[in-house]
C-alpha positions, 0 to 999 in steps of 0.5 A: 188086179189093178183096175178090174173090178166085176159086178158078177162076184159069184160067178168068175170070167173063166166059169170058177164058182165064187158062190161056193168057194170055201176062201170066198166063203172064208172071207179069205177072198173078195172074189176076182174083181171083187177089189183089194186083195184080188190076185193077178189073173191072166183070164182078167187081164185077157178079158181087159185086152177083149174089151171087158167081157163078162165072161170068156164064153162070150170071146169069139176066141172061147176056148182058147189055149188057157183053158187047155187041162183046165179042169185037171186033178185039184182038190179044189173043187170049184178048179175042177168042174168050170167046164160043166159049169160053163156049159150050165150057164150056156145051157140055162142062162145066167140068171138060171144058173145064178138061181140054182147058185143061190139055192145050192148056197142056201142048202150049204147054210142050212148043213152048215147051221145044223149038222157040222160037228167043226169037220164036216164043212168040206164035206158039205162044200163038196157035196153042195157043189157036185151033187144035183139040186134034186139029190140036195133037196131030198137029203135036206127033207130026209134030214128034216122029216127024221124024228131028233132022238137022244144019243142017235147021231144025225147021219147026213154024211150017210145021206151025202155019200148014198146021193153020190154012190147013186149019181156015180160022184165021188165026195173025196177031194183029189190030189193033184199027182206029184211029178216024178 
């Protein structure tokens, strides 16, 4: 959008988590307000209208009727959780949240680096947004406290899904319903 540039690129006005999202990660997405190649967005131009906030949360107008079945069935991740991490952010504070951000895309780099085989990058995406830090941690130190043995294959997506079965949390992407 024309004229909305944001300083914050990891975290969206309306809660989506840039930080994490497999287009930003891409480099398909600059990120809203992130300059050229920005989509229109109604969420920035009402934010233009309320005088620039830097986050909806902060309009006396939140939540207002854009974010009527916002969270609804999307297989993209990040569409599907920006209430809880809304309420994160509130519950926490910024810089908190920023900070465990960070670490959940350090995690990322490190599953990325040492154990996609080229199909496992969703998986891992999911897992690193869905799942709690402390399930994250433990995981990694799993992974790295396994002896490597010759022709055992890692078994991370093993580890990913059992913190998931645990936490009740489902790592399948949704589909969003066709309308009949």
């Amino acid at each position: 959008m024309k004229g909305f540039i944001r300083e914050e690129r990891r975290l969206f006005l309306c809660g989506l988590n840039c930080a994490l999202c497999p287009m930003h990660l891409g480099g398909h997405c600059p990120g809203c307000g992130g300059g050229p190649g920005n989509q229109s967005c109604a969420i920035a131009r009402c934010s233009i209208q309320h005088g620039g906030l830097q986050f909806c949360w902060e309009c006396s107008e939140y939540p207002c009727h854009r974010y009527e079945d916002f969270d609804g069935i999307d297989s993209f991740i990040p569409h599907q959780s920006r209430q809880r991490d809304i309420a994160q952010v509130r519950g926490a504070g910024l810089e908190a949240y920023l900070a465990q951000l960070e670490e959940r895309r350090a995690i990322l780099d490190t599953l990325l680096a040492r154990y996609d085989d080229g199909r496992r990058k969703g998986l891992f995406l999911t897992a690193v947004y869905l799942l709690p830090l402390d399930d994250l941690r433990a995981v990694l130190a799993d992974l790295d406290g396994r002896p490597e043995r010759t022709g055992q294959p890692v078994k991370e997506r093993a580890l990913l899904q059992a913190a998931a079965d645990r936490r009740g949390v489902s790592l399948k992407l949704n589909k969003r319903r066709k309308k009949e």
